[in-house]
N, C-alpha and C positions, 0 to 999 in steps of 0.2 A: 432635393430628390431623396426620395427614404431608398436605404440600400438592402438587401438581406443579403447575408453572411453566408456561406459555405465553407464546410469544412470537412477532407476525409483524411485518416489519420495510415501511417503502415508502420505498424509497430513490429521492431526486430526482436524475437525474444531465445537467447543460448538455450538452448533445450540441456537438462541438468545430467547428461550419460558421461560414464568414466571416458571413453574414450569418444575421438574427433567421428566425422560422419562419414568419412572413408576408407579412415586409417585406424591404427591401433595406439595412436601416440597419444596419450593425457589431457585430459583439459584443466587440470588444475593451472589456476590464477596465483600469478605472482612467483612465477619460477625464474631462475637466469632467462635471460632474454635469446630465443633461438636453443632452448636448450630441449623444446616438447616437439621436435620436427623428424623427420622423414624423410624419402626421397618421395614419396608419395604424395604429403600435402606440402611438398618442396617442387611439385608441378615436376620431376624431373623426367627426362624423356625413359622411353621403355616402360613408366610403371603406371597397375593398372590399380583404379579406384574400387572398395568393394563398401557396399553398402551396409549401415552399422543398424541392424534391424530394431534395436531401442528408439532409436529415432522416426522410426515410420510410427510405431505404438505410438510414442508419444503426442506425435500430431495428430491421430485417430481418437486420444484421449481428450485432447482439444477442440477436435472437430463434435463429438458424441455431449463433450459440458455447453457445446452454443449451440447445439440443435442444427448443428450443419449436416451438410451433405455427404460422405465419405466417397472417394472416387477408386471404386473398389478397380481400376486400370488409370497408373500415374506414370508419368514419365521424367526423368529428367533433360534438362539443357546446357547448352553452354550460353553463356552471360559474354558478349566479348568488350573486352574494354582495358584499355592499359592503367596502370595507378603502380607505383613503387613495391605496395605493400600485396602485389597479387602475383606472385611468380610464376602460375602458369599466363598471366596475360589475359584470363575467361575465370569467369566463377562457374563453377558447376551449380546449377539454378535446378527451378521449373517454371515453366513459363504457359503452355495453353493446355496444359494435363497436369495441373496441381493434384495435390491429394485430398485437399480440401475445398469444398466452396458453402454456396448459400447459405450462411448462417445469420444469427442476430443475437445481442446481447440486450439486455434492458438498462438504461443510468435515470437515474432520480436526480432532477434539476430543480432545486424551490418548490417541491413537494409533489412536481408533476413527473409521470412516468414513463420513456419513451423509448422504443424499439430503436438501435443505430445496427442495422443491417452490416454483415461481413460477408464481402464479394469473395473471397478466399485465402485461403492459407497455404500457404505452398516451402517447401523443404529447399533452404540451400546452405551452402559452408557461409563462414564467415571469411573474412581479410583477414591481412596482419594489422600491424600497429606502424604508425612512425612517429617518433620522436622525434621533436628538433627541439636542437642543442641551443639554451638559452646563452651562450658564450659566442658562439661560431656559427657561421651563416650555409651550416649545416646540419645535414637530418638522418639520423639511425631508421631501420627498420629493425623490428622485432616479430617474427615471424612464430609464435608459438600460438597465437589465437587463428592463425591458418586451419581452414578447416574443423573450427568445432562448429557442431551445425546448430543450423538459425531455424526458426521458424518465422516466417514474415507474416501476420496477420494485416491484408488491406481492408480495411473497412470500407463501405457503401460512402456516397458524400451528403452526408443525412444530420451531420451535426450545422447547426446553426449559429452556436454562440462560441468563444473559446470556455467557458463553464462547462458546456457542454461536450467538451475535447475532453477536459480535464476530466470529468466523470467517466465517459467512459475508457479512457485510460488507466485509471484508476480500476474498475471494473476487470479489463480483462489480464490487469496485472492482479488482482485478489484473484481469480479464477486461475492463473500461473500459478500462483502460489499454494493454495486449494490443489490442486493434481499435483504439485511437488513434481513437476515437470521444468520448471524454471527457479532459479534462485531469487528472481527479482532485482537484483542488487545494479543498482544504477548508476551507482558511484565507478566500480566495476566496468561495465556497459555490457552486461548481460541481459538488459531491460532499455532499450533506446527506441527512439521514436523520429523520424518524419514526416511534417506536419502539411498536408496542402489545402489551403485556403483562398476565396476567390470572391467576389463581391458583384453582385448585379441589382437591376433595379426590382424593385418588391413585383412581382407578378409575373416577370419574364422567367421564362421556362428554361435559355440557353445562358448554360455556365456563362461566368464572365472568365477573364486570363486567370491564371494560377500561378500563385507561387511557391514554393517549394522550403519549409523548413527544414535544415536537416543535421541529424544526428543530435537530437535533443535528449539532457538524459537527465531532466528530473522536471518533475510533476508540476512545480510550481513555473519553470521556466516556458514550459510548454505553453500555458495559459499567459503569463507575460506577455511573451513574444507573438501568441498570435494575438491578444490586444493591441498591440506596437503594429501588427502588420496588418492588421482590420482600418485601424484609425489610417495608417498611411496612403492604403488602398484605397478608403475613402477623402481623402485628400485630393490625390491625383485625380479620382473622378469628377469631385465637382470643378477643379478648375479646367476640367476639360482636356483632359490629360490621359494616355493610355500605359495601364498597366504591365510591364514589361516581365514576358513567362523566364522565371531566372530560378535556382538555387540558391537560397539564402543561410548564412549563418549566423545565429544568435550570440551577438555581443553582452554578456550581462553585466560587464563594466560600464561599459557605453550604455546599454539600455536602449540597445536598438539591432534591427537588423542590420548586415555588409552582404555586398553580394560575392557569391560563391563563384559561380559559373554559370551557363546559359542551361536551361533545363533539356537534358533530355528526354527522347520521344523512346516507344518499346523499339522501334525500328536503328534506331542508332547502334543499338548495341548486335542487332545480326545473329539474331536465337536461332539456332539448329538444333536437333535430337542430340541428347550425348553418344558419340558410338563406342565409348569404353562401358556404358550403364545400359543395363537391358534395363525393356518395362516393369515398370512395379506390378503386381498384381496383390490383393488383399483380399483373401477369403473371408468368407461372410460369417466364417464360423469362429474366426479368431477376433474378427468387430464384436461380436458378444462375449467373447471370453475381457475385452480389453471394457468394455461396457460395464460387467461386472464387477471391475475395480475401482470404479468410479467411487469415489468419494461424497459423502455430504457436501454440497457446494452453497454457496457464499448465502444465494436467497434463500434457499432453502432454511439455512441455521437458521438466516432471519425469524421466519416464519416462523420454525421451531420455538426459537427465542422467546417472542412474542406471547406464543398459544402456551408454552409449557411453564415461564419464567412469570409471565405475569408482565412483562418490561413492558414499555412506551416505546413503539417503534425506532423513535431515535437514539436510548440508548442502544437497541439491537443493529440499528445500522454501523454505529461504532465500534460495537465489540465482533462483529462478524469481520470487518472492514479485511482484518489477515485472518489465516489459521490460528497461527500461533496464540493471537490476543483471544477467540474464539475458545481454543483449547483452557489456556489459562484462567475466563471465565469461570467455564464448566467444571475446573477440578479445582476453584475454590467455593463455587457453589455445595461441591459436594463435601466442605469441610464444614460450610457455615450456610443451613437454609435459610438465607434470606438475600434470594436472589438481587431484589430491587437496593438492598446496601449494597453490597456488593460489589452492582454497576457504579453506584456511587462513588465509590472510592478507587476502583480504577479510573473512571472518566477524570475524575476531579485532584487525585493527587497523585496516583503510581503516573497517567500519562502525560502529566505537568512536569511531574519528577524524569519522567526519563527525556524530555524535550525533543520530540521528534526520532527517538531511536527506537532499538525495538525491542520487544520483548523479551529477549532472550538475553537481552544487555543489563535485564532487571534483577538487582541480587536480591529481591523477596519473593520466595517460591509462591505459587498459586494455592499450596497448603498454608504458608504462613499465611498468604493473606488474610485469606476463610479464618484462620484461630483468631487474627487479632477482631476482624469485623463479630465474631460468635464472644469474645471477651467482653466488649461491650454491648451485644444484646444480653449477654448475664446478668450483666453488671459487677463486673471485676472490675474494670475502668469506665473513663468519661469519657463522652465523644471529644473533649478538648486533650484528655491526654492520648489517647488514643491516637492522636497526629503527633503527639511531642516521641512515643511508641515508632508511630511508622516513620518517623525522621530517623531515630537511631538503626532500624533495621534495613533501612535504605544503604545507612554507614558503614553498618559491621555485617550485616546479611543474617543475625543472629535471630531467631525465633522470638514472637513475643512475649510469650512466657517467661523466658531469659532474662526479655531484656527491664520487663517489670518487676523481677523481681531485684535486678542489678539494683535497679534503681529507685528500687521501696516507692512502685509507682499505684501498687493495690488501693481500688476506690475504696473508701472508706465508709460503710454499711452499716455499722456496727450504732444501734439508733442511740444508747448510752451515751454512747462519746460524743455523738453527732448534738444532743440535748443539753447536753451541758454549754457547748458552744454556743447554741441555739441561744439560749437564754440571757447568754450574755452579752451577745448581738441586741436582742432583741430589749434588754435592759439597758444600753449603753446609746440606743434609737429611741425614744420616747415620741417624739415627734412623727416617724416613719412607722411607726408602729399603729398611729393612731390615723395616717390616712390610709393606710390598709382596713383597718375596722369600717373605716367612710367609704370602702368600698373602690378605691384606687386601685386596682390588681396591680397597673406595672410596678408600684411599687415594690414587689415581690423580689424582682429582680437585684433591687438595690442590698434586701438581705443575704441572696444567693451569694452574688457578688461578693459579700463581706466574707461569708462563711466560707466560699472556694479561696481568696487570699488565709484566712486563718489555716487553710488545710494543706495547703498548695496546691490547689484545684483537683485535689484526692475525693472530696464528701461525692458521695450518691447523690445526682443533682432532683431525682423523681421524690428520694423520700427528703432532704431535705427542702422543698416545696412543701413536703407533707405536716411538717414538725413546726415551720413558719407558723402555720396556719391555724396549725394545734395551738401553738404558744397563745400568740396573740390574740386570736379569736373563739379562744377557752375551749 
């Protein structure tokens, strides 16, 4: 039996405001534990919640980059539910008067283009933390991420494949990133995800069971585990077997899912209006003033990339992929016009070199890059030394200029010098000399080769071709 895949994702994203979404307590990361609290986001009796109005923009900026809907009248909820790390017992939610709904984002999957619709986005706090104690068959709570607010984006269940998760996750974590509304940082869990996934036979219209990944916090796991739980789910069907609606947590030791707990329904939890929070209301005149802040957004640079830069889609996909690499791009473009190198040498050795981190961890500025790629469109240096260059500036963070002259790394141009070597290459080769005349070009190569060892790969390698050619072919 062929199956098709389903899959809709509810990604949790910390909205990037100094203070929590009720209170005035910090959201800075990594402070003593219980030391960013209140009696406020301490749930404690008497006190009343007020609304941290950064946080509504922020979600209307959100809403306005995916072409959604803004729900200019939103309300909040209570969430009710007990767990250690929630001290009033409820999470202050939204639940059927989000702020946000009908939207859609675009992800590129093996070259094809496709719309993964977003049912809505809606404003709530976050938990705390618990910690259990790897010694004692006990667990801390840390109450200081109490209350910074969330933005929970559910998407449509419109993806199909886990490739398809993974894009557009990726997707609306570059567009976080792009409004500088969310840090991104996963590691963190300012960026996590919920993954549910459900399998039916190819043609049947009614979902099959689902099940619940949760609290996934990096890009690749995501895609893993819902591979691990596609194969599984297709398992249990064909032996005739029913998939059982649960909360699952991703093992990546194991390399597998465990079950968590039995999935809840919206009804479990017993949503009411909040009656500490009056309605939101959003005037229509402040949606465009928050419009106008918008940012160039991710496809757009693309776009830009492509039409303005000259590039090949795909390098453009890569360099837009954050801001940050996006920015870096553009202000070494403007040291060294030659967009298309460029792209090259970031793709191929700063993003090698920095191995998956980011940008901003790179000690060669976006200025140095540009001098050193414009050094050898000169012809100051050689594209081979030119990497032995951006090895040492990688090291010491020093300018190329610096660091070539440190290291008496100047090509060597000077046609005199380069001729006199020439010749005695080319007199110490007799043989090689004379299947270049017969018309063997690669041969050519084998005199280069001599002449960049006599140099230490310093000679001009254009006009040394030039001089070969002279010699021996009069």
């Amino acid at each position: 039996m062929d199956f098709e895949t389903v899959i809709g994702l509810e990604i949790h994203a910390q909205l990037k405001t100094d203070s929590k979404i009720f209170c005035g307590c910090a959201t800075s990361f990594g402070e003593a534990p219980n030391s960013r609290t209140c009696p406020v986001c301490l749930g404690m009796p008497g006190v009343l919640p007020v609304l941290n109005k950064k946080v509504v923009e922020f979600a209307v900026k959100m809403g306005l980059a995916t072409h959604s809907t803004i729900n200019t009248f939103n309300q909040f909820a209570r969430k009710n539910y007990f767990y250690p790390d929630l001290p009033k017992g409820y999470q202050t939610s939204q639940y059927d008067l989000p702020v946000v709904e009908h939207g859609a984002v675009d992800i590129e999957v093996d070259g094809e283009i496709k719309e993964i619709g977003i049912t809505r986005m809606h404003l709530e706090e976050d938990a705390g933390k618990l910690i259990h104690d790897e010694h004692e068959p006990v667990s801390h709570v840390d109450l200081n991420r109490t209350g910074t607010p969330l933005l929970e984006i559910v998407s449509e269940p419109d993806m199909r494949s886990p490739q398809e998760a993974h894009a557009y996750l990726k997707k609306i974590h570059a567009i976080l990133r792009y409004l500088d509304i969310c840090d991104g940082n996963m590691q963190e869990g300012s960026f996590r995800c919920d993954a549910n996934i459900s399998l039916r036979p190819r043609g049947q219209q009614e979902f099959g069971t689902r099940t619940e990944l949760k609290n996934m916090n990096s890009f690749r796991n995501v895609q893993t585990a819902l591979e691990y739980e596609e194969r599984r789910q297709r398992d249990l069907l064909l032996d005739g077997e029913k998939v059982v609606q649960e909360t699952l947590l991703w093992n990546p030791d194991a390399n597998r899912t465990e079950s968590m707990r039995g999935k809840e329904d919206a009804h479990d939890y017993r949503y009411f209006p909040c009656p500490d929070l009056v309605p939101v209301e959003i005037d229509a005149a402040w949606i465009e003033e928050i419009r106008a802040t918008l940012p160039e957004l991710p496809d757009e640079r693309k776009q830009r990339f492509v039409a303005d830069f000259a590039l090949p889609e795909y390098d453009a996909v890569i360099l837009t992929s954050s801001r940050e690499l996006a920015e870096y791009f553009e202000e070494a473009v403007a040291i060294c016009a030659s967009p298309k190198k460029v792209s090259n040498w970031i793709m191929t050795e700063l993003l090698r070199e920095l191995k998956g981190g980011e940008i901003s961890e790179c000690r060669i500025a976006p200025g140095q890059l540009g001098a050193l790629v414009a050094m050898v469109d000169k012809g100051s240096i050689s594209g081979k030394i030119a990497k032995t260059v951006f090895a040492l500036m990688m090291e010491t963070g020093k300018d190329p200029q610096t660091v070539v002259e440190e290291k008496n790394l100047v090509q060597v141009s000077d046609e005199d010098e380069l001729l006199a070597i020439v010749e005695e290459i080319v007199a110490a080769s007799p043989d090689q000399a004379q299947q270049l005349r017969d018309g063997k070009t690669k041969v050519i190569g084998y005199f280069v080769g001599e002449l960049m060892k006599r140099t230490k790969g310093k000679a001009n390698p254009k006009m040394a071709n030039e001089l070969f050619q002279k010699v021996i072919n009069g």
